[in-house]
VEXMI-721931 format. One line per field, with one value per residue (C-alpha): x, y, z; residue number from 1. Coordinates in steps of 0.02 Angstrom, whole numbers, padded with zeros to 5 digits, always signed. Example, Ala and Ser with C-alpha at 12.3 -4.5 7.8 and 13.67 -1.06 7.14 Angstrom:
// residues 2
px <- +00615;+00684
py <- -00225;-00053
pz <- +00390;+00357
k <- 1;2
// end
This chain:
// residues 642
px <- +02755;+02791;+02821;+02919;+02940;+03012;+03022;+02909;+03062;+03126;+02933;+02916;+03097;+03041;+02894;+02943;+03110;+03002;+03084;+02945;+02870;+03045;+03077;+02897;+02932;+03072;+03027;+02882;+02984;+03095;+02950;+02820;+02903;+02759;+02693;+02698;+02765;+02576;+02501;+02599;+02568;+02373;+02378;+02526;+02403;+02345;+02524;+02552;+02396;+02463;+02647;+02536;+02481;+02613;+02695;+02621;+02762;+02675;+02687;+02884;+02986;+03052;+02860;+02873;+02788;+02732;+02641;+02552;+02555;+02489;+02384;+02375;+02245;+02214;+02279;+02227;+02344;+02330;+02358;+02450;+02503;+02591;+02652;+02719;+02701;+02572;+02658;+02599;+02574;+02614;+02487;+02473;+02349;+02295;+02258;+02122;+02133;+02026;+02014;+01834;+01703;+01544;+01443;+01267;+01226;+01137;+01033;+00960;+01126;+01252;+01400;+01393;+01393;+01392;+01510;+01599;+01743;+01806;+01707;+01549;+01451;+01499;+01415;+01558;+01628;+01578;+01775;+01769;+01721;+01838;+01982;+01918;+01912;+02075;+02107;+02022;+02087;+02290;+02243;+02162;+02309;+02475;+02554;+02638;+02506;+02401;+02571;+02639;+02475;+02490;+02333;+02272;+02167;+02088;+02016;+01995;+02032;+01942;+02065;+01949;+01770;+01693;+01545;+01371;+01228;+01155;+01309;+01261;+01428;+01401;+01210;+01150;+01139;+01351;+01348;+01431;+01572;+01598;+01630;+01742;+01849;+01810;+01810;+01905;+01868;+01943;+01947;+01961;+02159;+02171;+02057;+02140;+02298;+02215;+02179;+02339;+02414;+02320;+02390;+02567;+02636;+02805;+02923;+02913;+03032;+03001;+02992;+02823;+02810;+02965;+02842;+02680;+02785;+02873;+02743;+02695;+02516;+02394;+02234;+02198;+02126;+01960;+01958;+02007;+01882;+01737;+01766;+01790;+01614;+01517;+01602;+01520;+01374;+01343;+01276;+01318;+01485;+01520;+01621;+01600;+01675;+01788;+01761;+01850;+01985;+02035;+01998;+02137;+02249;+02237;+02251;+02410;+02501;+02430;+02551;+02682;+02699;+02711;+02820;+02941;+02923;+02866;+02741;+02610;+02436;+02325;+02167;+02012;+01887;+01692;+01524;+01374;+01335;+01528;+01555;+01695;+01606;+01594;+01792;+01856;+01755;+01816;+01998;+01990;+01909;+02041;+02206;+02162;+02151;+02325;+02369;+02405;+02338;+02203;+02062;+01898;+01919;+01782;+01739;+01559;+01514;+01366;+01431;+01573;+01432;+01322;+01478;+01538;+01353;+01330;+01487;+01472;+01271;+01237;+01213;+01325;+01489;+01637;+01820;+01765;+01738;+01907;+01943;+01808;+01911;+01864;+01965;+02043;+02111;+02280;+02350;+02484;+02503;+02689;+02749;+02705;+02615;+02476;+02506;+02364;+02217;+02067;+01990;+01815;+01725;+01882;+01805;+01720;+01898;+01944;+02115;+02116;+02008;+01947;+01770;+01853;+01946;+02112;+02199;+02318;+02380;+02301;+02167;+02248;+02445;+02420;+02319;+02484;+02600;+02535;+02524;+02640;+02484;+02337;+02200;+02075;+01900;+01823;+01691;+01724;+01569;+01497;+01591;+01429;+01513;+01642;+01767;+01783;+01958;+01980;+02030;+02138;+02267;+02296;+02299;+02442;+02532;+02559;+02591;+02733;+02774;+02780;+02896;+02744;+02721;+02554;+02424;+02255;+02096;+01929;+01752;+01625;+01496;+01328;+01293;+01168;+00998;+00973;+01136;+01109;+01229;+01098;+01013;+01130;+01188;+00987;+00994;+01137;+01061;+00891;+00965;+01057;+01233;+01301;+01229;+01241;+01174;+01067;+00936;+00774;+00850;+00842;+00877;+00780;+00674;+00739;+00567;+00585;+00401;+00361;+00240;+00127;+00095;+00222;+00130;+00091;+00265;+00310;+00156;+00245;+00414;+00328;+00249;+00408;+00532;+00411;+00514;+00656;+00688;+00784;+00690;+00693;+00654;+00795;+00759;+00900;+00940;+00815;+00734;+00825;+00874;+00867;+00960;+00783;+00683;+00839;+00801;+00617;+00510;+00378;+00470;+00440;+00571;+00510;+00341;+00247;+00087;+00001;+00007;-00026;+00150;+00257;+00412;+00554;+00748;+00828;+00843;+01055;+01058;+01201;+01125;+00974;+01005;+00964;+00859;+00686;+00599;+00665;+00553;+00467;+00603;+00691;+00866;+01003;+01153;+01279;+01183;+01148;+01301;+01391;+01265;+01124;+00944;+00829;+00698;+00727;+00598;+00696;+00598;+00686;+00684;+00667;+00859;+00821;+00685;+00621;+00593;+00539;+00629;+00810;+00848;+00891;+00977;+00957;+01082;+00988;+00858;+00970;+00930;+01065;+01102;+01184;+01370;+01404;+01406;+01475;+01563;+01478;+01396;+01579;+01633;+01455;+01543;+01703;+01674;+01486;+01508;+01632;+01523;+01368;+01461;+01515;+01369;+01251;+01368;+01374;+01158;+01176;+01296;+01207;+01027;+01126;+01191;+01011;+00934;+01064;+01047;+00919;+00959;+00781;+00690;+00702;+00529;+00548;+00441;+00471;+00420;+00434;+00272;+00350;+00498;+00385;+00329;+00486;+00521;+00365;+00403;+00552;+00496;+00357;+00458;+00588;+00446;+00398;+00567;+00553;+00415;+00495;+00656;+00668;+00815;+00872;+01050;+00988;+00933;+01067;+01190;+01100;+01145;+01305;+01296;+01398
py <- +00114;+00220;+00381;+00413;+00269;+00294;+00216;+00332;+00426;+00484;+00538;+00627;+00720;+00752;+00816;+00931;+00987;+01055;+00931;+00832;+00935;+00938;+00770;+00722;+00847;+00746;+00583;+00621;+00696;+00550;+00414;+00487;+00643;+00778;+00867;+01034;+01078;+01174;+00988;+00934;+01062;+01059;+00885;+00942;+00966;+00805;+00730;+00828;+00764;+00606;+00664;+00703;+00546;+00418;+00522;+00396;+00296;+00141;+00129;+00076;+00184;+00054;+00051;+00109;+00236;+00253;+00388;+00374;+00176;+00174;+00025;-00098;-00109;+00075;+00259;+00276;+00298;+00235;+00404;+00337;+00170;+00105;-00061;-00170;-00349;-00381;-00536;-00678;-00582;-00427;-00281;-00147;+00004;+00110;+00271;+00370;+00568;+00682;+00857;+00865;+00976;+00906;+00787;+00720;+00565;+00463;+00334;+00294;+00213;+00121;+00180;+00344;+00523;+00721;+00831;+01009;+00960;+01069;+01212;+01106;+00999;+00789;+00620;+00536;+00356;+00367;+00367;+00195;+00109;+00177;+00126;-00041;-00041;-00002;-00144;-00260;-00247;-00242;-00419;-00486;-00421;-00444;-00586;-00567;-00481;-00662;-00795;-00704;-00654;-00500;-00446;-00257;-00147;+00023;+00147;+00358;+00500;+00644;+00785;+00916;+00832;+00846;+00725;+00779;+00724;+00582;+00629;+00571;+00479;+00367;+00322;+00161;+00130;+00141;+00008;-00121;-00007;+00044;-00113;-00152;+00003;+00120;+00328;+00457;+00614;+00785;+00750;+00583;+00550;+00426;+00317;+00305;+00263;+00133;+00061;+00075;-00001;-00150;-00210;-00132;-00183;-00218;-00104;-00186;-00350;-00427;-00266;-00292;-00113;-00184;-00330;-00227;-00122;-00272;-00384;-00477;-00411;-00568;-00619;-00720;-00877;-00835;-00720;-00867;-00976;-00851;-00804;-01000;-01058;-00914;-00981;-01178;-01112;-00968;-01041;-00880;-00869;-01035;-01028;-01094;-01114;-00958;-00912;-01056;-01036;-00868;-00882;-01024;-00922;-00776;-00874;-00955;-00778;-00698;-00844;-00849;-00659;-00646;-00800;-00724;-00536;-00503;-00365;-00426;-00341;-00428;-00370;-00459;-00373;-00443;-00359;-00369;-00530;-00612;-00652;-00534;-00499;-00703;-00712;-00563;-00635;-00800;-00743;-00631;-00782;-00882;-00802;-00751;-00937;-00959;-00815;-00682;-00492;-00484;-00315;-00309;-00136;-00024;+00146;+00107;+00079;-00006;-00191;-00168;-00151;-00288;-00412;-00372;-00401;-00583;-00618;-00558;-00614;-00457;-00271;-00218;-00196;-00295;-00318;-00403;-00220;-00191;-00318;-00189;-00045;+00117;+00137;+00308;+00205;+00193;+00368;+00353;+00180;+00129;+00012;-00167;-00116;-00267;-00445;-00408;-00295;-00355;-00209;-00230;-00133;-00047;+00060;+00169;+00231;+00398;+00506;+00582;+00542;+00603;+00692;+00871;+00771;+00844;+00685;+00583;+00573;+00425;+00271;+00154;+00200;+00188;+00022;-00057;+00026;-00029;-00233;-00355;-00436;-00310;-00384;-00265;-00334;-00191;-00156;+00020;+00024;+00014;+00204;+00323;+00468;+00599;+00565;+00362;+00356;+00165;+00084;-00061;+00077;+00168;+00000;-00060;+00122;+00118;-00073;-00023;+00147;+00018;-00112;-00239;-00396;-00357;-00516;-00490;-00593;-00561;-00656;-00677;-00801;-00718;-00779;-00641;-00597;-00793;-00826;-00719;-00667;-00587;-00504;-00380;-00362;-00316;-00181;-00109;-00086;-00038;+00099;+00130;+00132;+00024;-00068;-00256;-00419;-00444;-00312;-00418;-00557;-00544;-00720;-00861;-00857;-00678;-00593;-00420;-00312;-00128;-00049;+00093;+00116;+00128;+00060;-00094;-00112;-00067;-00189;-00343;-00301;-00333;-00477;-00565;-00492;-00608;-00775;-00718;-00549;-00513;-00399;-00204;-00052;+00064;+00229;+00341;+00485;+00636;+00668;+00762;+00682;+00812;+00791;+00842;+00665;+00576;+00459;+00422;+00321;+00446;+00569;+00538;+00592;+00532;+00576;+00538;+00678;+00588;+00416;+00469;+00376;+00425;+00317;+00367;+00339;+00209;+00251;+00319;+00122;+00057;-00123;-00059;-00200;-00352;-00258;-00331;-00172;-00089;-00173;+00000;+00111;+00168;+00106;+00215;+00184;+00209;+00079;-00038;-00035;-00209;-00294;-00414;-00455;-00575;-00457;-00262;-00122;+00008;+00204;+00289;+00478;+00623;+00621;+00474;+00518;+00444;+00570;+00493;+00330;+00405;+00397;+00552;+00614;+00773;+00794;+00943;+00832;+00760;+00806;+00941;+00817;+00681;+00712;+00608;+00734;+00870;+01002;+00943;+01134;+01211;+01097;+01128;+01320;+01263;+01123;+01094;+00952;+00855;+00889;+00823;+00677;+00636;+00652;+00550;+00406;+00410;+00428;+00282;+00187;+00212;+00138;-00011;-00065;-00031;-00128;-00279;-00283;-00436;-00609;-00676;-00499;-00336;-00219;-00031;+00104;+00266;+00437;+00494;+00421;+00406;+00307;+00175;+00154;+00141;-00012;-00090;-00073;-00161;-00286;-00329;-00363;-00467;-00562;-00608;-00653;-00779;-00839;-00864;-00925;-01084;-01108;-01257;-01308;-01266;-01099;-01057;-01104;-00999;-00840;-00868;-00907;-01082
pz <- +07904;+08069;+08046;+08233;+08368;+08528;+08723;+08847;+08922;+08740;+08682;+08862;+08830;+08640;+08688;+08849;+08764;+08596;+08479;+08421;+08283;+08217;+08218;+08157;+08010;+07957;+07970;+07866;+07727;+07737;+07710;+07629;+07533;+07584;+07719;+07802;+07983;+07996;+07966;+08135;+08201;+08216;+08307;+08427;+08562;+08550;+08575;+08731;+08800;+08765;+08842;+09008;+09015;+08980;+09134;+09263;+09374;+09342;+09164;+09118;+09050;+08912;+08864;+08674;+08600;+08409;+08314;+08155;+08105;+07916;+07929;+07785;+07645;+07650;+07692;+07884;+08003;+08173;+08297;+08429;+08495;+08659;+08680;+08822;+08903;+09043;+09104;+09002;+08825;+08715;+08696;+08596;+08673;+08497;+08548;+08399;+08479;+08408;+08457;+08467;+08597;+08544;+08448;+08405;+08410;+08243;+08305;+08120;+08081;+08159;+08222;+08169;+08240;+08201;+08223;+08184;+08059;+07927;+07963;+07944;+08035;+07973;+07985;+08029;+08128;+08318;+08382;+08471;+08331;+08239;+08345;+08355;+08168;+08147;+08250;+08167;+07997;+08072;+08159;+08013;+07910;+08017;+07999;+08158;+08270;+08202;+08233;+08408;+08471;+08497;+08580;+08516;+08635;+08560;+08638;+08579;+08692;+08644;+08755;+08744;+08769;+08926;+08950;+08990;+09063;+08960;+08831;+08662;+08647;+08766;+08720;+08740;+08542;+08549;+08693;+08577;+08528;+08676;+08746;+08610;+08642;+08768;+08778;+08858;+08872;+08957;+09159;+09131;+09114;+09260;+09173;+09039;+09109;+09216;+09040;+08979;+09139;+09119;+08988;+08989;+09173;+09098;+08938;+08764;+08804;+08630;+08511;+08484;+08379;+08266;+08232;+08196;+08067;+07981;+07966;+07804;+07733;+07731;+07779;+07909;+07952;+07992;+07833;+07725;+07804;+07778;+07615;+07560;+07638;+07546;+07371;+07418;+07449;+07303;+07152;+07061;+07069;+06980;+06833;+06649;+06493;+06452;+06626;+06707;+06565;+06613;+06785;+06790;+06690;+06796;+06962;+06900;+06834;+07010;+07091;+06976;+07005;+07175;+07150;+07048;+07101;+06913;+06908;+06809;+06705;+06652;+06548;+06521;+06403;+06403;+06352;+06498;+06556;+06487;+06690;+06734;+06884;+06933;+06898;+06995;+07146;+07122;+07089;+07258;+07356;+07309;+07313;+07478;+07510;+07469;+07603;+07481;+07492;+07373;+07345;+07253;+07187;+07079;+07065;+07079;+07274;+07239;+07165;+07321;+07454;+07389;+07406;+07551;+07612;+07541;+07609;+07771;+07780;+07877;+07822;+07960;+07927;+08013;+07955;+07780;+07710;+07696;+07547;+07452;+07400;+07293;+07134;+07209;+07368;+07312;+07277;+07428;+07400;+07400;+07260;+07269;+07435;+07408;+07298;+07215;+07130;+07063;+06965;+06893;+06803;+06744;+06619;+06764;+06808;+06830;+06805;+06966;+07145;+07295;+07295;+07214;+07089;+07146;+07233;+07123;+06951;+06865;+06946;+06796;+06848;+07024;+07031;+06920;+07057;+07207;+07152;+07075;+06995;+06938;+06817;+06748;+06696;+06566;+06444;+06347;+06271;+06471;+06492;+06572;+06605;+06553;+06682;+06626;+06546;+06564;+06399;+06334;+06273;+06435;+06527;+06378;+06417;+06612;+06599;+06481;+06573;+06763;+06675;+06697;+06585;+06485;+06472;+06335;+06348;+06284;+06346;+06214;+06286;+06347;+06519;+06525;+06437;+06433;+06375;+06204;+06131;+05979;+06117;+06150;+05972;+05934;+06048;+05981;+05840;+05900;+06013;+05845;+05927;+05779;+05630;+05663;+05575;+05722;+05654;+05696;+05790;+05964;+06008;+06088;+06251;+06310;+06373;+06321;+06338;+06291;+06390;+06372;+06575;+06683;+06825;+06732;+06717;+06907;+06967;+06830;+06947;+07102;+07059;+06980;+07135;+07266;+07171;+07248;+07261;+07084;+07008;+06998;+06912;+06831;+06766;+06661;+06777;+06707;+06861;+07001;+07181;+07289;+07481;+07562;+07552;+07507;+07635;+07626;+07490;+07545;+07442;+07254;+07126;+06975;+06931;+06747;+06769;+06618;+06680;+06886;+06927;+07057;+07115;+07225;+07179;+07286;+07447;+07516;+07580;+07476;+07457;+07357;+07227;+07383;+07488;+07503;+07524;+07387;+07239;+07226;+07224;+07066;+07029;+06916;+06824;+06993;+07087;+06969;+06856;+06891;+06970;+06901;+06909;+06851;+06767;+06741;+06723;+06637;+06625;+06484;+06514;+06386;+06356;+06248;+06103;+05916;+05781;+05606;+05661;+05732;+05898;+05973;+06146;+06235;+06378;+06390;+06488;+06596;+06790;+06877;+07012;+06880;+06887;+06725;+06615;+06714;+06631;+06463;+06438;+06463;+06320;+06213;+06207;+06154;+06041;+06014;+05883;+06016;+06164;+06070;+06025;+06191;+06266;+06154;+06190;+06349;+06338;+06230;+06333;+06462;+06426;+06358;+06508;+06591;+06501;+06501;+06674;+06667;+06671;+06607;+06547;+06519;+06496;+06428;+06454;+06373;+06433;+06234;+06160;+05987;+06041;+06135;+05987;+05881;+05999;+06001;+05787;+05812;+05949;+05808;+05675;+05790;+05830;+05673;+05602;+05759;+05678;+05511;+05529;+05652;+05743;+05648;+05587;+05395;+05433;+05534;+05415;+05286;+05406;+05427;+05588;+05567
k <- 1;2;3;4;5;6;7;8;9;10;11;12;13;14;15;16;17;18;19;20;21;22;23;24;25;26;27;28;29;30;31;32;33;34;35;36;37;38;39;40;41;42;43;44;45;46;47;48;49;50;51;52;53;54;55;56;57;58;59;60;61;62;63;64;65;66;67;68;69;70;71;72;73;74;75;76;77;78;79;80;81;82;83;84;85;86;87;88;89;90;91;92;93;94;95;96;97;98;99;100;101;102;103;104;105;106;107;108;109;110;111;112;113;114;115;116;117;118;119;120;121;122;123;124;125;126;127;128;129;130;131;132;133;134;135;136;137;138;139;140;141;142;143;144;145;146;147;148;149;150;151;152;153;154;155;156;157;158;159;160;161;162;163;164;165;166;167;168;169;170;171;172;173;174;175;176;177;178;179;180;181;182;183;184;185;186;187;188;189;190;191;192;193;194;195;196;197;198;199;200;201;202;203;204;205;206;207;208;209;210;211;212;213;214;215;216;217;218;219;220;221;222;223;224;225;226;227;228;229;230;231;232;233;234;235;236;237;238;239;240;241;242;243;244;245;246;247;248;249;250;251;252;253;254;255;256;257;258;259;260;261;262;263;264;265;266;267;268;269;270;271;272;273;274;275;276;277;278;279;280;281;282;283;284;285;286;287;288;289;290;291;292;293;294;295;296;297;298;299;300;301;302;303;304;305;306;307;308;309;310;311;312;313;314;315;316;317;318;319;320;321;322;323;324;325;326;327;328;329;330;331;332;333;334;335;336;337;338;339;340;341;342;343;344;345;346;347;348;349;350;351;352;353;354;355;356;357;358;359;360;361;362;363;364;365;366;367;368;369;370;371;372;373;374;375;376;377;378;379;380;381;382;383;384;385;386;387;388;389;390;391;392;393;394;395;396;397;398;399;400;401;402;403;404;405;406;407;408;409;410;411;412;413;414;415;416;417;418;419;420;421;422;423;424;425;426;427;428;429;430;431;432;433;434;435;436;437;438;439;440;441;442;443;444;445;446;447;448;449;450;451;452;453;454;455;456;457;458;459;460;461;462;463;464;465;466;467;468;469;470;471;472;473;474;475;476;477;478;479;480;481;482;483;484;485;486;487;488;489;490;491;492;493;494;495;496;497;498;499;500;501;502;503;504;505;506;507;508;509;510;511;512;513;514;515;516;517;518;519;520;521;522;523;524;525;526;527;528;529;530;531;532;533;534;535;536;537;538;539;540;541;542;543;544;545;546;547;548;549;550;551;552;553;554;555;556;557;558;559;560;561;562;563;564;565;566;567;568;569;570;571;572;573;574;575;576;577;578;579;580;581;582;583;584;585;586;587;588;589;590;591;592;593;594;595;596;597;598;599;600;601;602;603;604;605;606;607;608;609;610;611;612;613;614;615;616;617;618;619;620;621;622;623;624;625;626;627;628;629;630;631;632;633;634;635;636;637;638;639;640;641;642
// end
């Protein structure tokens, strides 16, 4: 969507004759329903800039003009583009203006910068690579700019930026951005319409912004090819069983929607380990195979990053990022906008987004309206926080609300804790969230330790993570994170006086969960929910307790800096009994799906002596009804288990 498109004379007349606001205004109620003339407003400077410099002889006058290009996949708008013929081929120039008069550079990342935004000072995209991100995801998402070869060219103009000596824009660590798409700044008009005029000798002969606009949404070749040659090769995103079953079921409703422009929901329930996570990679894989417009979307950043990373093989981040979308990307989405939505970890999903809470109406409602196929992998009981509102029924109530067909699966099979299913039915009942049959049976082969020394346990981690680097330690969030040491192991946030141990939380680096280096860092719920690992340390805080064998949690002990249960005091006033009851499931909930993280082991170490030793109790007698009852077909029969 454009919101205003023009030829160079028209945008030069709009803008010298005071029109433009006016017609900006309008077009932008028209197509997107909301905005303010005082929103216009604060970037009219920019577009006069831009009028100054599209007044050159030598670029046509039938060159067209476009403002504010709403680029696929997300809710960035390209600033400004220009497009014309240079005698053999289209181009499209993408202009990113910003209205900056200083920066800092960040050499300890890449591609990013400082700067005064918002009456603060921001970490923020350096501006060349974000033009030339822009242009990367259009060409790997336009069907025409990928069929007519339309070549893009980006560049920013930053109007009122004058360069300095050794400017920290243009340091050597931004070379490759640079290159990619170059930087204007004030003084330095001419060069940029030498840059323009490079590509745009002739006016736009073939509508080439028409094409941009009406393009079909799909991923290209390359994409495709990428994303097929990391499914060969990844033994862990092979599906089994119930997996396969769905999988196939989904795949074929995902085509049969699009097919028939039938919006469809889908809703695949699973405890941890069931393999939604395997599915919704294989499903996004490999519908965009068959050139449809398929997202990875979850509220948690952490599972996103770590996929994007094993499928791009590299920690930097190129145009595959944009298939890895937060759950609060779609707020302005417009309906049917993508084919489809692959939501895991659907439980995690909030009412409204954005980081005040105050964008949206509902995560559920808008992932349904923005896809003809949405599938939602979830696992209430995996809810860690007060703001999770995803649930069968509010899934089953926008579905009905959006006109959508409604689909129900459940996966039961463990593919998790050693495939056992007891396992996690045991620790339901030893964290004494629900009474099951599985009292002392924990299941076959599943290596679960209790230990009285937390660096026994931490040493254990490092010795099993040299295999191959799948093993971690977790720790339920009772310690603060403050922003000073944030970024250094140096810094140690969670400290046990009476055992001398002292371990950081995971460094900001949003692929904690496959970094080498990060064995001796401590993981949390937010970077570890979604993902798995071959052998988990988990450090139960003081929120979680044993008094004469119950099980007790204190939110009370939860650190300041853990936003789960935010607002849970406000509610303690109100309602104590309600507030209490929230939060001890979410305490609850939370430890669970710590401490099904492991694949092969999980080892607990609690900072409450007394509960240590509740599960070492109940590790003991497990043990010995191992000993007792054989797994034979008599014994098991004599359960109830057949």
């Amino acid at each position: 969507m454009i919101i205003y498109e023009a030829t160079k004379t028209e945008f030069i007349s709009d803008v010298t004759n005071e029109l433009l606001v006016e017609r900006l205004y309008e077009s932008y109620q028209k197509k997107i329903g909301r905005t303010s003339k005082s929103e216009i407003t604060s970037w009219e400077n920019s577009l006069h800039r831009m009028s100054n410099v599209m007044q050159d002889k030598e670029i046509p006058d039938d060159t067209s003009v476009a403002i504010e290009f709403k680029i696929p996949n997300t809710s960035k708008r390209v600033d400004f583009l220009v497009a014309g013929h240079d005698g053999s081929q289209d181009h499209v120039v993408i202009v990113e203006l910003k209205q900056w008069t200083e920066a800092e550079k960040v050499t300890t990342r890449d591609a990013l910068v400082s700067t005064y935004l918002g009456g603060g000072k921001r970490t923020v995209t350096h501006p060349s690579y974000q033009a030339w991100s822009y242009a990367a995801l259009i060409e790997d998402f336009n069907q025409n700019v990928q069929e007519q070869q339309i070549v893009l060219n980006p560049c920013a103009y930053l109007h009122n930026y004058r360069k300095a000596d050794n400017d920290p824009l243009m340091d050597a660590h931004y070379a490759e951005h640079l290159e990619k798409a170059p930087l204007f700044t004030k003084g330095e008009i001419q060069r940029l319409r030498d840059f323009i005029k490079k590509y745009v000798r002739f006016g736009d002969q073939n509508q080439v912004i028409y094409q941009i606009e009406h393009g079909k949404i799909r991923p290209s070749k390359s994409l495709q090819d990428t994303l097929a040659s990391m499914l060969k090769g990844n033994q862990e995103f092979v599906l089994i069983d119930e997996q396969k079953v769905f999988y196939e079921d989904a795949y074929h409703l995902a085509l049969e929607s699009i097919k028939h422009n039938q919006k469809t929901v889908m809703v695949i329930e699973g405890g941890p380990g069931t393999g939604k996570s395997v599915m919704a990679i294989n499903l996004l894989v490999n519908l965009i195979n068959q050139e449809l417009t398929a997202l990875y979307v979850s509220k948690n950043s952490a599972p996103r990053n770590v996929y994007a990373s094993k499928l791009k093989g590299t920690i930097k981040r190129t145009q595959i990022d944009h298939l890895f979308k937060g759950s609060g990307s779609f707020t302005e989405s417009e309906a049917n906008e993508f084919d489809v939505l692959i939501i895991d970890e659907a439980h995690r999903l909030n009412e409204k987004s954005g980081l005040f809470s105050n964008k949206g109406e509902n995560q559920i409602k808008e992932a349904i309206h923005s896809a003809r196929f949405t599938i939602f992998f979830i696992d209430e009981d995996q809810k860690v926080t007060l703001k999770d509102i995803g649930s069968v029924d509010v899934i089953k109530e926008y579905a009905n609300l959006l006109n959508a067909e409604l689909i129900h699966g459940k996966l039961v099979s463990q593919f998790r804790c050693d495939g056992s299913d007891a396992y996690i039915a045991w620790l339901d009942d030893v964290l004494q969230i629900r009474e099951t049959a599985n009292a002392n049976d924990r299941g076959l082969d599943y290596d679960f330790r209790v230990y009285d020394d937390p660096n026994a346990m931490l040493k254990e981690i490092e010795d099993l993570n040299k295999k191959n680097n799948k093993s971690r330690i977790l720790a339920g969030y009772c310690w603060e994170w403050p922003k000073k040491g944030r970024n250094s192991t140096l810094h140690k946030d969670i400290e046990i006086p009476e055992h001398n141990f002292k371990i950081s939380w995971n460094l900001s680096d949003s692929i904690w969960a496959i970094d080498q280096d990060s064995v001796s860092e401590a993981g949390c719920i937010h970077t570890s929910q979604g993902l798995e690992f071959d052998y988990v340390g988990i450090i139960i805080g003081p929120d979680l307790v044993c008094q004469d064998g119950e099980v007790i949690t204190d939110y009370t002990k939860r650190a300041k800096t853990d936003q789960s249960l935010k607002g849970i005091k406000t509610l303690a006033k109100e309602n104590p009994d309600e507030a209490q009851a929230l939060a001890d499931r979410i305490i609850r909930n939370t430890y669970r799906t710590l401490m099904t993280r492991g694949q092969k082991g999980c080892f607990v170490f609690c900072t409450d002596s007394e509960l240590n030793q509740y599960f070492k109790e109940r590790l003991d007698r497990s043990d010995a009804y191992e000993d007792l009852s054989p797994r034979t077909g008599m014994v098991a029969e004599e359960r109830g288990e057949y």
